[in-house]
C-alpha positions in Angstrom: 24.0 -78.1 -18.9 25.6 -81.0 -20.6 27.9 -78.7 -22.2 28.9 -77.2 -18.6 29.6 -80.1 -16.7 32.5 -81.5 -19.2 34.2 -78.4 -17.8 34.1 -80.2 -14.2 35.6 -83.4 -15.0 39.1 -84.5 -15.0 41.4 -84.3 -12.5 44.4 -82.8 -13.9 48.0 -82.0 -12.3 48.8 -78.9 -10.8 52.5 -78.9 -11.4 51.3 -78.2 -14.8 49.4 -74.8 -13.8 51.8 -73.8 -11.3 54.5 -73.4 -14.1 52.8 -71.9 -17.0 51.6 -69.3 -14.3 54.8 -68.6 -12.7 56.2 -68.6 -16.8 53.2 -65.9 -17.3 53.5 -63.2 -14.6 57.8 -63.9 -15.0 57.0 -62.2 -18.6 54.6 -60.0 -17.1 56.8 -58.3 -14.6 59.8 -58.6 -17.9 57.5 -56.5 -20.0 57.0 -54.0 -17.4 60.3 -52.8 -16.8 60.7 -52.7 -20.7 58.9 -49.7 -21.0 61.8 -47.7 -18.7 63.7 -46.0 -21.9 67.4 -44.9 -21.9 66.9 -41.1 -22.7 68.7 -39.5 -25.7 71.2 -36.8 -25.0 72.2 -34.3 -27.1 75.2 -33.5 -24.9 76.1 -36.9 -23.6 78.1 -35.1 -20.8 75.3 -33.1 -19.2 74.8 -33.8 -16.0 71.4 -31.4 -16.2 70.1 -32.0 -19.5 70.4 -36.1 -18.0 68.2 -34.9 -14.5 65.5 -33.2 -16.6 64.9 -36.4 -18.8 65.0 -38.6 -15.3 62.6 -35.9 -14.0 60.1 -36.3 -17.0 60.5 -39.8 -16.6 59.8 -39.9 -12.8 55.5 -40.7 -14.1 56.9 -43.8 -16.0 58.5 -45.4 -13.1 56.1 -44.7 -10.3 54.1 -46.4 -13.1 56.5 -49.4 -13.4 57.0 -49.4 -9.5 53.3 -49.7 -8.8 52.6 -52.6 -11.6 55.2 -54.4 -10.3 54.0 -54.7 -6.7 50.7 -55.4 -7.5 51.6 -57.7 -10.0 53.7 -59.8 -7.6 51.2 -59.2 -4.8 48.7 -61.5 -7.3 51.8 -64.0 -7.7 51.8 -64.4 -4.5 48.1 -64.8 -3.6 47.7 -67.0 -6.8 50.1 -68.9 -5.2 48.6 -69.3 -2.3 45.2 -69.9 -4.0 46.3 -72.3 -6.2 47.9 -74.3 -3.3 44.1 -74.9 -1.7 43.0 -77.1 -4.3 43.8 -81.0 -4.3 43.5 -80.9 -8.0 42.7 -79.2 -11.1 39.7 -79.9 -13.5 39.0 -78.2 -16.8 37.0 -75.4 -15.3 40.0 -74.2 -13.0 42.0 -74.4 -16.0 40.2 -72.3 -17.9 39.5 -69.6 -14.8 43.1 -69.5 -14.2 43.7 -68.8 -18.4 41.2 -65.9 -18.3 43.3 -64.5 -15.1 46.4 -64.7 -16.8 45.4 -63.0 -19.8 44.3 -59.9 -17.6 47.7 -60.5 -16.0 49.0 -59.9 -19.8 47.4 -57.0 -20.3 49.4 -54.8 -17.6 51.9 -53.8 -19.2 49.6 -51.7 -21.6 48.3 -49.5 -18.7 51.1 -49.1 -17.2 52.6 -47.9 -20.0 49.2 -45.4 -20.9 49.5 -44.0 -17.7 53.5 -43.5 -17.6 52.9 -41.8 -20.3 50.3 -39.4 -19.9 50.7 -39.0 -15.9 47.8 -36.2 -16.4 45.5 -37.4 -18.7 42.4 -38.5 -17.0 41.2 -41.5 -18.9 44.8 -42.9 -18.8 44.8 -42.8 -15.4 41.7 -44.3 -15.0 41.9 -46.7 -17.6 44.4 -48.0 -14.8 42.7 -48.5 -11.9 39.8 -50.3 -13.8 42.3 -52.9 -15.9 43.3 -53.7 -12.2 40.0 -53.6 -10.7 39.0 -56.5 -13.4 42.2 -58.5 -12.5 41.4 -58.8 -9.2 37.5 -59.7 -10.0 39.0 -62.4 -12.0 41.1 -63.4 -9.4 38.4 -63.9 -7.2 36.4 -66.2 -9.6 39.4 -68.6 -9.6 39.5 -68.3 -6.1 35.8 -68.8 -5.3 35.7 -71.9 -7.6 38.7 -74.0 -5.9 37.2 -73.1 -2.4 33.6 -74.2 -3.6 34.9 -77.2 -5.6 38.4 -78.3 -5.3 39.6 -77.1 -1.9 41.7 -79.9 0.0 39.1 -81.5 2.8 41.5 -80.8 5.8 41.9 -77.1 4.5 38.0 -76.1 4.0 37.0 -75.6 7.8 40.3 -73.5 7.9 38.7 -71.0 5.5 37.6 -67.4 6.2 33.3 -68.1 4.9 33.4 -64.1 4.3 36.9 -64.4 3.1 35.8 -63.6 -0.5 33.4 -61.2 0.1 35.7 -59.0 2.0 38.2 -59.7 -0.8 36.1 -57.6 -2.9 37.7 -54.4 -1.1 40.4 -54.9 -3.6 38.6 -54.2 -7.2 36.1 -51.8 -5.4 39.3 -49.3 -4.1 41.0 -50.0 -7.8 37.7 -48.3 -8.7 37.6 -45.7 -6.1 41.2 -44.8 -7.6 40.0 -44.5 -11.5 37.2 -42.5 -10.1 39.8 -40.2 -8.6 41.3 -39.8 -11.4 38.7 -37.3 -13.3 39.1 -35.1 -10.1 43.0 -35.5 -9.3 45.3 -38.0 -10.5 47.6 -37.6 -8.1 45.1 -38.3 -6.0 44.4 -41.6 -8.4 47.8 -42.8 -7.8 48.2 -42.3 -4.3 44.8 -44.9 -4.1 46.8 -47.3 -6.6 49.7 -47.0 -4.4 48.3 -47.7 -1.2 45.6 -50.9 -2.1 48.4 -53.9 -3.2 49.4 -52.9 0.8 46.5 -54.3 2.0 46.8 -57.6 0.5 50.6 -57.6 0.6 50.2 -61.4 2.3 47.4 -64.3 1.8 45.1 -64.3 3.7 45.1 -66.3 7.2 43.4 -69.0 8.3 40.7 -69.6 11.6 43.5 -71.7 12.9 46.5 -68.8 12.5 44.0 -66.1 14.1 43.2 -67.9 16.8 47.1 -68.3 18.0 
């Protein structure tokens, strides 16, 4: 117990957390686009031969397109999140690390399933690498509001606001199930769920305006 409560000591700057996260998903959303190749002609002046390879490419940047929205749909609820505490302690620190490393991972999937558009497991592999993101997410964000929220900001707060935030990994997960029926299917479910969560979150006080 000893061990766990040196993780809730400190009370460390947030300027400091904001930019290494803002640095992370920045390099995130770089490696994404990375994975959009310049195709090889054989006839640089073919105007078809260009179309097919754009058209076998079309998987790759629905791909890209989806990443990238949900990706900055967590910047922006991270954001949000991160602006609730009134400082950070070692705990939050490392919460916020574990998120970012999922956040890392992205570009992998994205690139498995641009790839091989009709393989099942690729596709799925997908929705679950986001369905854990988001469960991540929501540990950061259940330990600021529990422990580090800002005092005039905690009555403002949603008390089933996490709970219904779990709508987010549990349709990621509808979506990879999809996938071993109909991936297209799978990616409509991908596309649609960042939508949902396109903006934070308001508080009691904005609702009741």
């Amino acid at each position: 117990m000893r061990f766990l409560q040196r993780f809730r000591h400190a009370e460390l700057r947030l300027t400091r957390i904001e930019a290494f996260s803002d640095g992370a998903f920045a390099i995130v959303v770089t490696l994404l686009v990375l994975e959009l190749k310049v195709p090889m002609l054989k006839d640089h002046a073919s105007v078809s031969e260009l179309a097919h390879h754009l058209l076998e490419s079309l998987p790759k940047f629905v791909s890209w397109l989806i990443s990238f929205i949900i990706v900055c749909k967590f910047w922006l609820n991270h954001h949000h999140v991160v602006g609730l505490a009134r400082h950070a302690d070692y705990a939050m620190v490392w919460f916020n690390s574990i998120f970012l490393m999922g956040q890392s991972f992205i570009p992998f999937p994205t690139a498995l399933m641009g790839e091989y558009p009709d393989n099942r497991l690729a596709v799925s592999f997908f929705g679950v690498v986001f369905a854990v993101n988001t469960f991540l997410f929501l540990i950061l964000h259940a330990y600021i509001v529990r422990r580090l929220i800002k005092p005039e900001l905690a009555a403002l707060q949603d008390p089933r606001g996490i709970i219904k935030a779990f709508i987010g990994p549990a349709s990621y997960l509808v979506g990879a199930a999809f996938a071993w029926v109909s991936v297209h299917a799978a990616f409509v479910v991908y596309a649609l769920t960042p939508l949902f969560y396109i903006t934070p979150p308001e508080g009691r006080a904005a609702r009741k305006r």
